[in-house]
TORPARO-35635 format. One record per residue (C-alpha): residue in one letter; x, y, z; residue number from 1. Coordinates in Angstrom, 3 decimals, padded with zeros to 6 digits. Example, Ala and Ser with C-alpha at 12.3 -4.5 7.8 and 13.67 -1.06 7.14 Angstrom:
# residues 2
+----+----------+----------+----------+-----+
| aa |       c1 |       c2 |       c3 |   i |
+----+----------+----------+----------+-----+
|  A |  012.300 | -004.500 |  007.800 |   1 |
|  S |  013.670 | -001.060 |  007.140 |   2 |
+----+----------+----------+----------+-----+
# end
This chain:
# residues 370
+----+----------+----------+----------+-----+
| aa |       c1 |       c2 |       c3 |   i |
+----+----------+----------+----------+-----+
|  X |  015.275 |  035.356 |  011.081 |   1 |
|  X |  016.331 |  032.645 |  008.338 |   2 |
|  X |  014.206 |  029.662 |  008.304 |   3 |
|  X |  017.013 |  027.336 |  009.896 |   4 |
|  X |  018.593 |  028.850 |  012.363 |   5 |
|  X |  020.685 |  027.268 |  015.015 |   6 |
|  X |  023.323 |  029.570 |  017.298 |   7 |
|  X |  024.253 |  026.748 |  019.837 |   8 |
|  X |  026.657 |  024.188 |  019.662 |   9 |
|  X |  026.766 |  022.881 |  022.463 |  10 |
|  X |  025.825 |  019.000 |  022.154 |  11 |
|  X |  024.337 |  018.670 |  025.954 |  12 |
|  X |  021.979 |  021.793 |  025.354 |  13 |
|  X |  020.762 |  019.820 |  021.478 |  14 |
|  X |  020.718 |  016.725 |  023.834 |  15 |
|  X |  018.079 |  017.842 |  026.150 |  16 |
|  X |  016.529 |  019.603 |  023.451 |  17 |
|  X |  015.482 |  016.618 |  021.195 |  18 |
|  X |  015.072 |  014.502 |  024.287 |  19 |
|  X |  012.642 |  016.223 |  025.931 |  20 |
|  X |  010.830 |  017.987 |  023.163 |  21 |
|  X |  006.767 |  017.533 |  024.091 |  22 |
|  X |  006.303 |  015.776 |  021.016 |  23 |
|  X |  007.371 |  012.553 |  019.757 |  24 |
|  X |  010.574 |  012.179 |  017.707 |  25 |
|  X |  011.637 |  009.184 |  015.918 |  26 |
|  X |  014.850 |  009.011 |  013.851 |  27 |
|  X |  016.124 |  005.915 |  011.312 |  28 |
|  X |  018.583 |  005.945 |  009.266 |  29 |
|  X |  018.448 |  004.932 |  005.736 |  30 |
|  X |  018.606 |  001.119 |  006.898 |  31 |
|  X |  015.479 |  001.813 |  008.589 |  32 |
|  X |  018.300 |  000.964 |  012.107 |  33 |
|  X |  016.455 |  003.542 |  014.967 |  34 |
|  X |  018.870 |  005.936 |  015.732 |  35 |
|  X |  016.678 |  008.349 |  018.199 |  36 |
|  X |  013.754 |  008.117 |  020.398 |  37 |
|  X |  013.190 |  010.583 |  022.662 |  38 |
|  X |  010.967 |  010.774 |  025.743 |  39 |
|  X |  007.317 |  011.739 |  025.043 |  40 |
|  X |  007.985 |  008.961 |  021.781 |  41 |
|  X |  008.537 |  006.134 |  024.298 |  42 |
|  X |  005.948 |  007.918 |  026.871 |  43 |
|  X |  003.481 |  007.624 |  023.775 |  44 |
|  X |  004.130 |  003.584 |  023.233 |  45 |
|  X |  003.695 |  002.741 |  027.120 |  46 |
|  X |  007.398 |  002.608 |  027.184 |  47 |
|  X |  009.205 |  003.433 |  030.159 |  48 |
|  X |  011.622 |  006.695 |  029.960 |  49 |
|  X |  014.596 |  004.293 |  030.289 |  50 |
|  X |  013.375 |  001.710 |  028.399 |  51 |
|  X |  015.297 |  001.261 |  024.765 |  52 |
|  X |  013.112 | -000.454 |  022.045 |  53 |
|  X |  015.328 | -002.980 |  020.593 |  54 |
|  X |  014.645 | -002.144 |  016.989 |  55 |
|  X |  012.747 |  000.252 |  014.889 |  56 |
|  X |  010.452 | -002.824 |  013.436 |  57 |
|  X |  009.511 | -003.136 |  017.671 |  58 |
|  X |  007.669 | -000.005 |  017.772 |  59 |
|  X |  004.327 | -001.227 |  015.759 |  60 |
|  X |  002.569 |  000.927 |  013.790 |  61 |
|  X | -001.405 |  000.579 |  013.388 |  62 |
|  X | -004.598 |  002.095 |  011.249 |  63 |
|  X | -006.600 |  004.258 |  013.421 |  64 |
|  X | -008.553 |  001.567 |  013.940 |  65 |
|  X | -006.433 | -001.279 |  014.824 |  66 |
|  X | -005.469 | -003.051 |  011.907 |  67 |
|  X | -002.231 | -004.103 |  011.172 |  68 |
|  X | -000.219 | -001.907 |  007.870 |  69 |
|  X |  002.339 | -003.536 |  005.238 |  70 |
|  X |  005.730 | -002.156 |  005.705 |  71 |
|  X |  005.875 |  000.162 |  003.571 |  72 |
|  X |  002.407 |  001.753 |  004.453 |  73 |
|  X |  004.014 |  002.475 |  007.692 |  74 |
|  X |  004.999 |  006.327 |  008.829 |  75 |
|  X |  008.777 |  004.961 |  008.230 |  76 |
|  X |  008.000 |  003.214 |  005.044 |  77 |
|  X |  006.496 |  005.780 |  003.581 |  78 |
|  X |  009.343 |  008.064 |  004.324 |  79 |
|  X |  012.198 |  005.921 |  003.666 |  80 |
|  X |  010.424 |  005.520 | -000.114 |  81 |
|  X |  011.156 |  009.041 | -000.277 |  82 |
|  X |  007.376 |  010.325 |  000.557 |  83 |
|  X |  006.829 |  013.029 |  002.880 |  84 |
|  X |  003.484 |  013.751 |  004.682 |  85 |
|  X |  001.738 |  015.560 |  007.544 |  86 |
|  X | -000.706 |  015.101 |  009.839 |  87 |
|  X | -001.686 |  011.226 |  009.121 |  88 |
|  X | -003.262 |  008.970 |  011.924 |  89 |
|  X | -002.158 |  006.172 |  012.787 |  90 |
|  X | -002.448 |  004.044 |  016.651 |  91 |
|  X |  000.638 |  002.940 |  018.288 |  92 |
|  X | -000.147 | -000.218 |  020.492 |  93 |
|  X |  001.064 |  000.121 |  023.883 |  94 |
|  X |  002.344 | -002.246 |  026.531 |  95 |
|  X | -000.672 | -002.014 |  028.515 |  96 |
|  X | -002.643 | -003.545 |  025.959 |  97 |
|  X | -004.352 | -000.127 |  024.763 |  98 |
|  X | -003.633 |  001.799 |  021.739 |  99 |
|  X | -003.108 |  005.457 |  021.368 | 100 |
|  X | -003.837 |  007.284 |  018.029 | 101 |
|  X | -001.493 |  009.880 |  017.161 | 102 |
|  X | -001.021 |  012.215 |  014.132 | 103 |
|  X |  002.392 |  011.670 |  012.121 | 104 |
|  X |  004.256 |  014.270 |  010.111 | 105 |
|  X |  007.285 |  012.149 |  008.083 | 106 |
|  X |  009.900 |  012.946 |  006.208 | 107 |
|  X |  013.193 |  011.288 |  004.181 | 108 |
|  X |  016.542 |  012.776 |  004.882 | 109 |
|  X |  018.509 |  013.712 |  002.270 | 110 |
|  X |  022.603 |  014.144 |  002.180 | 111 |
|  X |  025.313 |  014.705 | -000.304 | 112 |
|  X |  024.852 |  011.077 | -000.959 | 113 |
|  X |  021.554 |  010.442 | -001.560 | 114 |
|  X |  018.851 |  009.018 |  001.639 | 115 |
|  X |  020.330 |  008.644 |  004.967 | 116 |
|  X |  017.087 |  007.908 |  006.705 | 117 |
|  X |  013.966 |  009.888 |  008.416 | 118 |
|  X |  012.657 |  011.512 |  010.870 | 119 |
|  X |  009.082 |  011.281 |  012.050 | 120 |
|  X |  007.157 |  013.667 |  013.952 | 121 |
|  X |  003.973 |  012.470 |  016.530 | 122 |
|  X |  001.676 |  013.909 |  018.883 | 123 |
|  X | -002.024 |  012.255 |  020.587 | 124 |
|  X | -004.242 |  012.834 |  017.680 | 125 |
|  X | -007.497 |  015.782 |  018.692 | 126 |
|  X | -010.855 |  014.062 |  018.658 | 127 |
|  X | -012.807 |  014.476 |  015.363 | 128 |
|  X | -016.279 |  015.848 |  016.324 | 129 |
|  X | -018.978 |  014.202 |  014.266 | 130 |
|  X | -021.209 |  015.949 |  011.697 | 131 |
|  X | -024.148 |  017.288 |  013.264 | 132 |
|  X | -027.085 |  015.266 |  012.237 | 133 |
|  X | -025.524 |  012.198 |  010.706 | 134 |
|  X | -025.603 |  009.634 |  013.468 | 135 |
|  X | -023.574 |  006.696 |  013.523 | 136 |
|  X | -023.821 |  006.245 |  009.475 | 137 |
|  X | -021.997 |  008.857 |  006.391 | 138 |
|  X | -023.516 |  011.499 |  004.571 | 139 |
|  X | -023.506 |  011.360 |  001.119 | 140 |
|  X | -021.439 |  014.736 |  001.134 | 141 |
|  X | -019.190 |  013.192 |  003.822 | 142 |
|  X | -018.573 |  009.988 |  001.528 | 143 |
|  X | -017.615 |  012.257 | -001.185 | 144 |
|  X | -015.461 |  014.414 |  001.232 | 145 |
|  X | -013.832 |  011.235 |  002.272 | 146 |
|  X | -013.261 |  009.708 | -001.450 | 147 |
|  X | -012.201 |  012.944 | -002.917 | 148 |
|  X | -009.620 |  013.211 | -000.047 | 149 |
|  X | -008.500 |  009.333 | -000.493 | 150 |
|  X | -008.096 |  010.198 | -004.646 | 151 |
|  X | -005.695 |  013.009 | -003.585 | 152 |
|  X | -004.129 |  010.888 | -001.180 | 153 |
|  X | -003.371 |  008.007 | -003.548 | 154 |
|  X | -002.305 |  010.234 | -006.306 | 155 |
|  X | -000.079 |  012.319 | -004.495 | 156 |
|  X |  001.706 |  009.438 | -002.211 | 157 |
|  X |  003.363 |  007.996 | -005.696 | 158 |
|  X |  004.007 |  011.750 | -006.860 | 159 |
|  X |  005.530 |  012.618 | -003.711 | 160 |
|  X |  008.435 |  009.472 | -004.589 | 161 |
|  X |  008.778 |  010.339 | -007.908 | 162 |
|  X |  009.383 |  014.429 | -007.257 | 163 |
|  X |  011.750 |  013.214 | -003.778 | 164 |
|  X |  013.899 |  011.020 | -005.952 | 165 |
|  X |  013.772 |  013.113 | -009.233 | 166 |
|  X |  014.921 |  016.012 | -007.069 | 167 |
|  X |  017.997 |  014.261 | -005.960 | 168 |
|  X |  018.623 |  013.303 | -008.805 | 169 |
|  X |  018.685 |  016.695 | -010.220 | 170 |
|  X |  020.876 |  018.550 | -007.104 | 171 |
|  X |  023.173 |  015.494 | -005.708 | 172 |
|  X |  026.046 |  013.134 | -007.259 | 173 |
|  X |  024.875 |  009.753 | -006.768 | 174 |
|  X |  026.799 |  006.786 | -007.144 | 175 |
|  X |  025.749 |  003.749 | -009.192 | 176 |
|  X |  023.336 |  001.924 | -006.637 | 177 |
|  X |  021.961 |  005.317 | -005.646 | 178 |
|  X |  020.942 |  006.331 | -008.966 | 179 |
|  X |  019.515 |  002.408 | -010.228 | 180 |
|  X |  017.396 |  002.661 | -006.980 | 181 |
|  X |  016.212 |  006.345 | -007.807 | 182 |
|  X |  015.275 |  005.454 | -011.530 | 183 |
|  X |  013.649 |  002.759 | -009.901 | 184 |
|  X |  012.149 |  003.793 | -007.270 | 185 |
|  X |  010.573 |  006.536 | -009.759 | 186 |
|  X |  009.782 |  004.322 | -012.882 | 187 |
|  X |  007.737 |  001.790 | -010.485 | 188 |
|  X |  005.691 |  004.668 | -008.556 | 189 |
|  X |  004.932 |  006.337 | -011.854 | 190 |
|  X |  003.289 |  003.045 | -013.005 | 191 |
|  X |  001.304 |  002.862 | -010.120 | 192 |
|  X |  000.007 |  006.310 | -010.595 | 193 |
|  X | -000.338 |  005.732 | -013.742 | 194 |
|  X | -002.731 |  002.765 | -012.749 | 195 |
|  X | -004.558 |  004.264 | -010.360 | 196 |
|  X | -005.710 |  007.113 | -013.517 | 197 |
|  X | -006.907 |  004.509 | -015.566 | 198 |
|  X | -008.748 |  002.631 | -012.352 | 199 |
|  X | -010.209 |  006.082 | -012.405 | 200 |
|  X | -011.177 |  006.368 | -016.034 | 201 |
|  X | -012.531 |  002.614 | -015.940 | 202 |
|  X | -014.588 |  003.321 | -013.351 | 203 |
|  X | -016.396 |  006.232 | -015.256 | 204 |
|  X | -016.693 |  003.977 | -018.167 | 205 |
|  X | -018.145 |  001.430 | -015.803 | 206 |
|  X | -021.186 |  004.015 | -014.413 | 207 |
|  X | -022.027 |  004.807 | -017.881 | 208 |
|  X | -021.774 |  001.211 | -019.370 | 209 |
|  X | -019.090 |  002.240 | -021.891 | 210 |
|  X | -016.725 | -000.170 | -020.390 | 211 |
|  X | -015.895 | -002.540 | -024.074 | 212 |
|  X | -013.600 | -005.640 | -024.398 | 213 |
|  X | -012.638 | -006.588 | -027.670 | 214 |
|  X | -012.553 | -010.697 | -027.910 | 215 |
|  X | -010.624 | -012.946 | -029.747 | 216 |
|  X | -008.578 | -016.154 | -029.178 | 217 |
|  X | -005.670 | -015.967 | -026.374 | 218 |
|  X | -003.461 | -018.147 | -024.730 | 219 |
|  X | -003.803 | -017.211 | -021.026 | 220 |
|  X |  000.497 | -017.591 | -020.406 | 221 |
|  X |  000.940 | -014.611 | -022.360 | 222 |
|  X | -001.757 | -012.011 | -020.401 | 223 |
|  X | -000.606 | -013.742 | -016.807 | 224 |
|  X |  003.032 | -013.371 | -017.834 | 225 |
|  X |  002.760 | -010.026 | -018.317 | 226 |
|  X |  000.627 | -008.958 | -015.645 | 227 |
|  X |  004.084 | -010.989 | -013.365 | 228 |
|  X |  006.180 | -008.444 | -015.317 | 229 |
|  X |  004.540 | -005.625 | -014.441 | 230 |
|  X |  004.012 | -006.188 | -010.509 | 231 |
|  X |  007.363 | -007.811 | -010.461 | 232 |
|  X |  009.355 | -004.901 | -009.095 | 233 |
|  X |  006.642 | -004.070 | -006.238 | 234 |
|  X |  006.827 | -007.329 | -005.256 | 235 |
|  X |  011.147 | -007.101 | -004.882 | 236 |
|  X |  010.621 | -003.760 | -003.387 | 237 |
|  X |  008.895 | -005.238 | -000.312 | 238 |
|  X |  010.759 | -008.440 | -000.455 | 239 |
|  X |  007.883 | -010.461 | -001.317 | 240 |
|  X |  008.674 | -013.305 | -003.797 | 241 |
|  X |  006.329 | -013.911 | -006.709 | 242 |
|  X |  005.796 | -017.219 | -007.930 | 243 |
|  X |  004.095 | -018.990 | -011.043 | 244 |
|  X |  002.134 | -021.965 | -012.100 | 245 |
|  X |  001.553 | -022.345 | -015.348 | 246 |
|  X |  002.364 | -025.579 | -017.484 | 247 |
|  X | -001.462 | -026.249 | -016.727 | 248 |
|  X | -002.809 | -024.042 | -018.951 | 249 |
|  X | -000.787 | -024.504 | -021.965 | 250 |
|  X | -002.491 | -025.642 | -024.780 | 251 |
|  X | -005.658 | -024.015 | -023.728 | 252 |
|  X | -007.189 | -020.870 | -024.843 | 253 |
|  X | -009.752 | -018.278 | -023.951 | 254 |
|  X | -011.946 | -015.734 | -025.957 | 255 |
|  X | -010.843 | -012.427 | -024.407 | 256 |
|  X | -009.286 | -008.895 | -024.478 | 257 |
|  X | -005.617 | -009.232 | -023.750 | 258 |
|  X | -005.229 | -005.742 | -022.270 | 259 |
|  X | -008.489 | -006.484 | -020.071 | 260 |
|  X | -007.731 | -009.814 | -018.545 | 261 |
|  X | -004.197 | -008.583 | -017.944 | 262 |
|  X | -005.495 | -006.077 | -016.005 | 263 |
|  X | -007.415 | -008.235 | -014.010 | 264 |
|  X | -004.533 | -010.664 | -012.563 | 265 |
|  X | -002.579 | -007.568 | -012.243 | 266 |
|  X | -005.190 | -006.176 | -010.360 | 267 |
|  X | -005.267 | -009.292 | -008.341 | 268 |
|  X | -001.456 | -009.609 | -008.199 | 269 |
|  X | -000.459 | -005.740 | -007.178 | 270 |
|  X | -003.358 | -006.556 | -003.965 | 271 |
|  X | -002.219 | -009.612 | -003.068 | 272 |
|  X |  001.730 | -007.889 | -003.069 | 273 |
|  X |  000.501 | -004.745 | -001.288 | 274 |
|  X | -001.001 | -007.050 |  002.012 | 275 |
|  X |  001.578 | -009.558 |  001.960 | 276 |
|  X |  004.452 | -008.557 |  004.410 | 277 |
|  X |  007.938 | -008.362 |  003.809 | 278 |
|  X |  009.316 | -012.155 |  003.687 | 279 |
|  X |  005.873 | -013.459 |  002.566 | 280 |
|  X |  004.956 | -015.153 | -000.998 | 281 |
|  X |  002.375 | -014.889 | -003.613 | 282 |
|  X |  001.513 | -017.555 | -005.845 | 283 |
|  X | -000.554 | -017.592 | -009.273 | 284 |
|  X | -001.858 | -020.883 | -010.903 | 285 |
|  X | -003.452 | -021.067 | -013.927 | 286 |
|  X | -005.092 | -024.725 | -015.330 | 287 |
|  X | -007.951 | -026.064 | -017.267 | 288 |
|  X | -011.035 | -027.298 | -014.982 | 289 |
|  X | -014.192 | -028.694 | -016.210 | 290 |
|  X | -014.190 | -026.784 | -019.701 | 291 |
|  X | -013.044 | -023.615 | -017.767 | 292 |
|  X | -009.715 | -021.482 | -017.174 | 293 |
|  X | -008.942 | -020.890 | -013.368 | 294 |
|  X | -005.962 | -018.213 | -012.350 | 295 |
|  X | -006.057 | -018.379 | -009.091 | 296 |
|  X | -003.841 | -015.708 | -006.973 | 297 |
|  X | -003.067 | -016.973 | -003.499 | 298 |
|  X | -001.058 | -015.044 | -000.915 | 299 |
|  X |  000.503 | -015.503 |  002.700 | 300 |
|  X | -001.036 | -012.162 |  003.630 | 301 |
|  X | -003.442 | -010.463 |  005.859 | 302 |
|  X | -006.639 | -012.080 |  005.193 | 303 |
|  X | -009.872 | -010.796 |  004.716 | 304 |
|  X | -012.543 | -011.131 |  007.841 | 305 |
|  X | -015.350 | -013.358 |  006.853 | 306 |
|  X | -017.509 | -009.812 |  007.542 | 307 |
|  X | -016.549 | -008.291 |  004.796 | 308 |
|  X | -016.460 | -010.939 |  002.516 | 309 |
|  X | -019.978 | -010.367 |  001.135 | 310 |
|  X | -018.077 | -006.576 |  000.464 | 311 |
|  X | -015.237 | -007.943 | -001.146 | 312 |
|  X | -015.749 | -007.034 | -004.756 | 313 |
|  X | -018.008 | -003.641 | -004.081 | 314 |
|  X | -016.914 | -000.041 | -004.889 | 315 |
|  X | -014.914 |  001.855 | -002.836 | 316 |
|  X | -014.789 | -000.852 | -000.262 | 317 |
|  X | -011.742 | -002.087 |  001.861 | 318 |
|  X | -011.235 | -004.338 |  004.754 | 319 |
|  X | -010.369 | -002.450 |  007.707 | 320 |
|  X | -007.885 | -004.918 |  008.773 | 321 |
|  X | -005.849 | -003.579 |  005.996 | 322 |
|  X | -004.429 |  000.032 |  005.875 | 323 |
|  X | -007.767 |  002.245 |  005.982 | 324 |
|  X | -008.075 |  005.917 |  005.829 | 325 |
|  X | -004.356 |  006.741 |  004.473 | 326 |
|  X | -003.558 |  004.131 |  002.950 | 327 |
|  X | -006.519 |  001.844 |  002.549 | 328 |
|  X | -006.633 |  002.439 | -001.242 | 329 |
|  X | -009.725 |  003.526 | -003.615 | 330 |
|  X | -011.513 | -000.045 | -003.825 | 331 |
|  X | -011.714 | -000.009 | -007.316 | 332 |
|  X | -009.291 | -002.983 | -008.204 | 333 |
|  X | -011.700 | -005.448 | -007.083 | 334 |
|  X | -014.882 | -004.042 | -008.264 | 335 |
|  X | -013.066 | -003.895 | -011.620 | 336 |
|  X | -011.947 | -007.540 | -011.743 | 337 |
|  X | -015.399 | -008.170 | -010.936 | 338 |
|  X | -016.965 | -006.099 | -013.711 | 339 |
|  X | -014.499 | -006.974 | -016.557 | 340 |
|  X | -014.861 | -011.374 | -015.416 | 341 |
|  X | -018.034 | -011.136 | -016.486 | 342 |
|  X | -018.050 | -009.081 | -019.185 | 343 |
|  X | -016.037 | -012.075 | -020.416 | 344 |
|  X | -018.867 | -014.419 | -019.164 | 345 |
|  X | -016.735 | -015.430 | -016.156 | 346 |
|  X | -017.104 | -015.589 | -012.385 | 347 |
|  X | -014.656 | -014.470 | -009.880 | 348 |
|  X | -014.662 | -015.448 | -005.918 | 349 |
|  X | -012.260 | -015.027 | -002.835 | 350 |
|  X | -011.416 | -016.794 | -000.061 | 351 |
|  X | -009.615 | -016.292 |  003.532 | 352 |
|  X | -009.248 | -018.789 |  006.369 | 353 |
|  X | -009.105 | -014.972 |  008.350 | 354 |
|  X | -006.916 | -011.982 |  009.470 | 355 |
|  X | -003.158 | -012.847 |  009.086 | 356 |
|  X | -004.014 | -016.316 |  007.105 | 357 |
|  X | -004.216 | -015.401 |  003.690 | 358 |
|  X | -006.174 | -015.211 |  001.020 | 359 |
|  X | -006.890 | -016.463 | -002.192 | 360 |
|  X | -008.461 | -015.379 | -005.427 | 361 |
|  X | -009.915 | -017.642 | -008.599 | 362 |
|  X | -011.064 | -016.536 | -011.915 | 363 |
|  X | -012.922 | -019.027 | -013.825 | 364 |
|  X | -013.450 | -018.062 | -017.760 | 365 |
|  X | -014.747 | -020.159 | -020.391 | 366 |
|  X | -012.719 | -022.225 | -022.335 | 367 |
|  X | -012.507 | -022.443 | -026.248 | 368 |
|  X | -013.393 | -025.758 | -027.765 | 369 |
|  X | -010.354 | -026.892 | -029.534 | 370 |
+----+----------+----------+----------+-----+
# end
């Protein structure tokens, strides 16, 4: 029997079919406008059978553990960039106040004319059984289990984008706004992977102290600038606007590695971007105070919990209001900022009012005596 195989056409049979298949089904199109639900998908929010969500955005999507997710870390996010995945967790908050955690299997749709939206897959997630013998903390093979399957994660979520759209590209006609947002869509996920490999290499270089700068004089517009540059299209992507203060540093300059202390406000840029919803705004300042430089990143995001603030800037460490487990990230970026401030005899520090107000970032570096 051929892998797709379909004898019927009779619409009421397809009908009852999707509608009362026992696991949830969830169809957008390329809008991200919901175009199906069927019954054990509503049953699974708390919804009632007749009930019809207004909107796609109304059914809420949550980590495993209750934290709210950026837009495009979402199941339909991630398959509307193109990304398709199986098996994920996420909760879905229900009416009733609880939350039921369900695995997600996603997937874009592809026609003659490029994306015409996704389909998502979800059924009450089977309870994980814990490790014999650990108790309530991690082994050290379990953490290694869990960053080794985060690294794959990370790297393949940008690959996944990059082979969708290059695959399209490749088999379909496109017409001119189809093929911009492919070679976009690919050119910006290939920088991020290609970030995330040298997040990997620093950290190496950080365990084994091999981690150089090479200082001399800088003006800090230049290394902010093009840290903006290079987060830029992120930011449009999830239609968060990026914004710049910077008339206070001219005239001021700071002994430091250009490519280093770029990466550091990009670092602190591509977070800030990544936990800022869609319609939010992240601002960087940069001006002289008390014989010292101060960038400071500040965003309308989802703020850090004064818990984990004394975690902030550790390895492998994430808030878990943010997206955790599939999309929480390594944790490097901050523990790299951290490492490469003060190997330019600087101090970094964060600060967040709480979950869903915000956060803010400052770098202070030494100054050059004019």
């Amino acid at each position: 029997m051929p892998a797709s195989f379909l004898k019927t056409d009779d619409p009421e049979f397809l009908g009852t079919l999707l509608t009362q298949l026992p696991q949830g089904l969830v169809a957008v199109d390329a809008k991200g406008q919901l175009q199906f639900l069927n019954e054990e998908a509503a049953r699974q929010w708390g919804l009632e059978p007749s009930e019809v969500p207004p909107s796609a955005e109304s059914l809420a999507w949550l980590t495993p553990e209750g934290g709210p997710l950026p837009s495009d870390a979402t199941p339909l996010g991630r398959a509307l960039g193109g990304e398709s995945f199986q098996a994920e967790r996420y909760a879905l908050p229900r009416k009733d106040g609880s939350r039921l955690v369900v695995e997600c299997d996603g997937r874009p749709l592809w026609g003659s004319g490029g994306l015409r939206g996704a389909v998502l897959v979800t059924r009450p997630a089977r309870a994980s059984a814990a490790a014999p013998g650990t108790g309530a903390g991690e082994s050290p093979d379990q953490m290694r289990d869990e960053f080794l399957a985060v690294v794959s994660h990370e790297l393949r979520t940008p690959l996944n984008a990059v082979l969708g759209w290059a695959s399209v590209l490749r088999q379909r006609k496109l017409d001119a706004n189809m093929t911009q947002k492919a070679l976009e869509t690919i050119e910006r996920n290939a920088r991020v992977q290609a970030r995330l490999v040298e997040d990997l290499l620093d950290l190496g270089r950080v365990v084994s102290g091999k981690l150089k700068v090479g200082m001399r004089p800088l003006e800090p517009r230049a290394f902010i600038q093009a840290a903006l540059e290079t987060v830029r299209s992120a930011a449009e992507a999830r239609h968060v606007t990026l914004e710049a203060e910077l008339d206070g540093a001219d005239g001021l300059s700071v002994s430091g590695d250009p490519e280093r202390l770029q990466q550091v406000v990009w670092n602190l840029l591509a977070n800030a971007v990544k936990f800022t919803p869609a319609g939010g705004r992240v601002m960087v300042r940069a001006q002289g105070l008390d014989g010292q430089l101060l960038i400071e990143v500040q965003d309308t995001g989802m703020g850090i919990p004064a818990e984990f603030m004394p975690h902030l800037f550790e390895r492998f460490q994430q808030a878990d209001t943010g997206p955790v487990k599939t999309q929480r990230g390594l944790g490097l970026g901050l523990a790299l900022v951290r490492h490469l401030v003060e190997l330019h005899g600087g101090t970094v520090s964060a600060f967040s009012e709480g979950q869903d107000r915000g956060s803010t970032f400052r770098v202070y570096l030494p100054l050059l005596r004019p």
